[in-house]
C-alpha positions as CSV (number, residue, x, y, z in Angstrom):
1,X,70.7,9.9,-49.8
2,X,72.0,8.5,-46.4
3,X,74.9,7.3,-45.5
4,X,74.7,3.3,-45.1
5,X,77.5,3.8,-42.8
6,X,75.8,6.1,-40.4
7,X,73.8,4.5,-37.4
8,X,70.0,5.2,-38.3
9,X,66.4,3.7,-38.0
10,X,65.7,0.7,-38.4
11,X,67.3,-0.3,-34.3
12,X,70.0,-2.3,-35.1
13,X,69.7,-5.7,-33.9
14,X,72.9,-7.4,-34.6
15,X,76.4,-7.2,-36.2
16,X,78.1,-9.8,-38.2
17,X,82.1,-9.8,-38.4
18,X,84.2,-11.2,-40.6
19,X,86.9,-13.2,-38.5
20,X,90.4,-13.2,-39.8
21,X,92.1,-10.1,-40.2
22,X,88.5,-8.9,-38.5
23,X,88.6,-10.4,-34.6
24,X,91.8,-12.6,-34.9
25,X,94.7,-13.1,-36.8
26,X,97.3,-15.7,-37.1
27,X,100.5,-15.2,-35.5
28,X,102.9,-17.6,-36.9
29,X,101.7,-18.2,-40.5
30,X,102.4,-21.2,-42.3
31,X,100.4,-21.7,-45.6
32,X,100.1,-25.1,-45.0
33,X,97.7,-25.3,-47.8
34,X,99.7,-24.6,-50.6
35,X,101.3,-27.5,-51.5
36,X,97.4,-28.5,-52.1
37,X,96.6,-25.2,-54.4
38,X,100.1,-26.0,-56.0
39,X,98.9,-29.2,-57.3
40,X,95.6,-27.3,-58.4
41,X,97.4,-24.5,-60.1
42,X,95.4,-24.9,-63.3
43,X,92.2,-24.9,-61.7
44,X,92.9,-22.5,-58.9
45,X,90.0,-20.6,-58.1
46,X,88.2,-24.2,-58.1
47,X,91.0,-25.3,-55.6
48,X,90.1,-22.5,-53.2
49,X,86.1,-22.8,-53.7
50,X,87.5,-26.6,-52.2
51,X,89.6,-25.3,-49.5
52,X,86.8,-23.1,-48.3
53,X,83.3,-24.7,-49.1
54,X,84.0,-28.2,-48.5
55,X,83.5,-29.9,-45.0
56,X,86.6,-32.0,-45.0
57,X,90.1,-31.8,-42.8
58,X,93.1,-30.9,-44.7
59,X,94.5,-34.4,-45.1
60,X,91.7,-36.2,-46.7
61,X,91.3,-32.9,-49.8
62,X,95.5,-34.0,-50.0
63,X,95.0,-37.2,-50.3
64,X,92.2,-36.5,-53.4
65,X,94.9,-34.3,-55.1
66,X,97.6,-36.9,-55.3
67,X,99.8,-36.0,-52.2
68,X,101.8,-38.5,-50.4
69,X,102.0,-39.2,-46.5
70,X,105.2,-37.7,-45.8
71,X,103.9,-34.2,-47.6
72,X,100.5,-34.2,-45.9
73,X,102.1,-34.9,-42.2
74,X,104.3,-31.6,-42.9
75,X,101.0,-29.7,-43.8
76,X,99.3,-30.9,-41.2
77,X,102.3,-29.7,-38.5
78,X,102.1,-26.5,-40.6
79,X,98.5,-26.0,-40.0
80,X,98.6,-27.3,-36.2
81,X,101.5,-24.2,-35.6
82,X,98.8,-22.0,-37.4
83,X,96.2,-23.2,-35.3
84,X,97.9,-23.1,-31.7
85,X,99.2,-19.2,-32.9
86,X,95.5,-17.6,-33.6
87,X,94.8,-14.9,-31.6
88,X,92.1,-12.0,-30.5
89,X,93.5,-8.6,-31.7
90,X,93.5,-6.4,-28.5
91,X,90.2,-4.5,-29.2
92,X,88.0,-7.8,-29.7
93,X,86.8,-8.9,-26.5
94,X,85.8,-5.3,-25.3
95,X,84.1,-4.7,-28.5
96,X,82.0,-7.9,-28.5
97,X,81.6,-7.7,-24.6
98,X,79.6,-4.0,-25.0
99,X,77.9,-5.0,-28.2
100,X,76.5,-8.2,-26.0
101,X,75.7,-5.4,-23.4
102,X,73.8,-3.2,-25.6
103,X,71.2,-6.6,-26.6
104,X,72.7,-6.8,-30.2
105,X,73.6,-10.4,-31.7
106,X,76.8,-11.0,-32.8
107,X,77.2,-14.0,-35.4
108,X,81.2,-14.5,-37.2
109,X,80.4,-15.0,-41.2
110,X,83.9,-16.0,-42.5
111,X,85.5,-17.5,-45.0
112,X,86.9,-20.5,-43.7
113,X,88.9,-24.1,-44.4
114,X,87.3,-26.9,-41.9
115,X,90.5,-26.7,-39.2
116,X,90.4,-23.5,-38.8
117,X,86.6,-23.3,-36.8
118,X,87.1,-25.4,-33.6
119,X,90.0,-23.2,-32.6
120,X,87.9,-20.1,-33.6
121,X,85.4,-20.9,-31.4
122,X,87.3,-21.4,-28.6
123,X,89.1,-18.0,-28.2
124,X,85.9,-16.2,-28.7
125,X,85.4,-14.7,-25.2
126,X,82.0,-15.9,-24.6
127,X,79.7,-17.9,-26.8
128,X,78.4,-15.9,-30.0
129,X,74.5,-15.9,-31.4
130,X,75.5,-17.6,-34.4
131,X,78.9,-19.1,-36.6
132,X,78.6,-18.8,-39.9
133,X,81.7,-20.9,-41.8
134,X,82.1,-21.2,-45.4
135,X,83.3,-24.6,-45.3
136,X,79.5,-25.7,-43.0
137,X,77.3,-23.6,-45.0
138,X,78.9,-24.6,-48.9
139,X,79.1,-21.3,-49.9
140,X,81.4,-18.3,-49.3
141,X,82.0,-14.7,-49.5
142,X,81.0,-13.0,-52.1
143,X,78.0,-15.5,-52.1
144,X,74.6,-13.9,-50.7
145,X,74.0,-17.2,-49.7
146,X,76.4,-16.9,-46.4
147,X,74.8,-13.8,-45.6
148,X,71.5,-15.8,-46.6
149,X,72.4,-18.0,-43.4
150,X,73.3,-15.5,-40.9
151,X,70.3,-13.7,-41.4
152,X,68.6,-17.0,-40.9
153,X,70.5,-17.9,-37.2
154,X,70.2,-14.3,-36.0
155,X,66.4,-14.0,-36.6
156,X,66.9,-10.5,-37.5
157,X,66.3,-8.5,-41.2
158,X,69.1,-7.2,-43.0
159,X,68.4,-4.0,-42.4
160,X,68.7,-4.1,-39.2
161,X,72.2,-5.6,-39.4
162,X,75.4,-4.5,-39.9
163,X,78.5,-6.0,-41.1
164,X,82.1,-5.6,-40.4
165,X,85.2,-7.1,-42.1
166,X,88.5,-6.1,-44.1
167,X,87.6,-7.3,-47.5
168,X,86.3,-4.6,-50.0
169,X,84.2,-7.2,-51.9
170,X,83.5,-9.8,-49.6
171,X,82.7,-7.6,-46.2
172,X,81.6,-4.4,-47.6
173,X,80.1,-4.6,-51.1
174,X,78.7,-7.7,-51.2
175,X,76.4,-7.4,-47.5
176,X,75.5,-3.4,-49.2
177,X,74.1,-5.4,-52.4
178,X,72.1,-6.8,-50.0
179,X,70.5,-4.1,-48.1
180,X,73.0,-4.9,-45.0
181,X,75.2,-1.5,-44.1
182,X,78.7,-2.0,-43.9
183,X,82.1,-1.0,-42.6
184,X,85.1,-1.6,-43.5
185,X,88.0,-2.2,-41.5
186,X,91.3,-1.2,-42.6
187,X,93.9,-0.9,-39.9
188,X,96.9,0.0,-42.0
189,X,95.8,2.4,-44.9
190,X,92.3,3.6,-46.0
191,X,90.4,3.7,-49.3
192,X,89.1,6.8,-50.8
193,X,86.5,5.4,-53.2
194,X,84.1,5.0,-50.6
195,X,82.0,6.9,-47.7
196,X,84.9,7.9,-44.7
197,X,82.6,7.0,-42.6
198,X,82.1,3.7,-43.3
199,X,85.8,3.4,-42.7
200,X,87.2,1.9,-39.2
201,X,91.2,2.0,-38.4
202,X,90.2,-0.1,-35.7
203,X,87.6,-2.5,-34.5
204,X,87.1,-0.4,-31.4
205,X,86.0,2.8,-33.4
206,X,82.7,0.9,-34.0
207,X,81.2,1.6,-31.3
208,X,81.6,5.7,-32.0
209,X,80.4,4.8,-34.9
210,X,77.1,3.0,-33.3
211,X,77.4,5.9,-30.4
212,X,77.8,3.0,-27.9
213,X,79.7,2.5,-24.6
């Protein structure tokens, strides 16, 4: 059996990335949602489904769960410190810059609240084939229906894709279910239970991976 993590026939034709943790990261974090899964506590996992599938700013899904105006401006500071701190890890902008190269679309397929894609966009180096958000497409990770979507903007079949994030479940087991290869990125420890080589420390070992300069 081969390797899904090995670069083989079909050509690939694109590469999806998850985006926090993945491209960017947040520099001064501030949970400023957890006042808002604090008044969800018993229905948690239905809170975050909320937080991530639903198009709506941050002060309007407060507002529904009972929050007063003094709370939601201090989330809403929270989130703009959040916001103005995102950043490109250092590897990103070369990676994506010799992937665009190379001819192979790049889409972003991330779990995501509503606030958090404008800013996204924006420190992308150049303008990406597709954006796929949780909180635009009503779905998210694990869901095959994000990956569903990014298929659909990229034109391309899954095998011919490949998929990059940090997330076990969401970035590498749930595109393989699929027929979409996978790595996963872990930066700071690695995981034994699956292929090594469908392990990157770094975002920038991709492109060994792909054999591409």
């Amino acid at each position: 059996m081969k390797s899904r993590g090995a670069m083989k026939s079909p050509k690939l034709r694109g590469v999806l990335f998850d985006a926090f943790g993945t491209l960017c990261r947040i520099e001064q974090p501030q949970s400023p949602y957890r006042p808002l899964l604090k008044c969800w506590r018993g229905i948690l996992e239905k809170g975050f489904e909320a937080i991530l599938t639903r198009n709506e700013p941050l002060a309007k899904l407060a507002t529904e769960a009972g929050l007063g105006p003094e709370q939601i401006a201090r989330m809403e500071k929270a989130l703009e410190t959040e916001k103005q701190s995102i950043s490109l890890f250092p590897e990103t902008t070369e990676t994506l810059r010799i992937l665009r190269t190379h001819g192979v679309k790049l889409a972003i397929v991330s779990n995501l609240a509503e606030p958090y894609g404008p800013p996204l966009r924006r420190i992308m180096p150049f303008n990406l084939d597709a954006y796929i958000f949780s909180y635009e497409v009503g779905a998210k990770k694990p869901d095959s229906a994000i990956y569903h979507q990014a298929i659909h903007a990229l034109k391309v079949n899954q095998e011919e894709l490949i998929m990059v994030g940090d997330s076990y479940q969401n970035d590498y087991l749930a595109p393989r279910e699929m027929g979409i290869r996978a790595f996963l990125l872990k930066r700071e420890s690695s995981s034994t239970f699956i292929n090594q080589d469908s392990i990157l420390p770094s975002l920038g070992e991709l492109l060994l991976h792909l054999k591409i300069s």
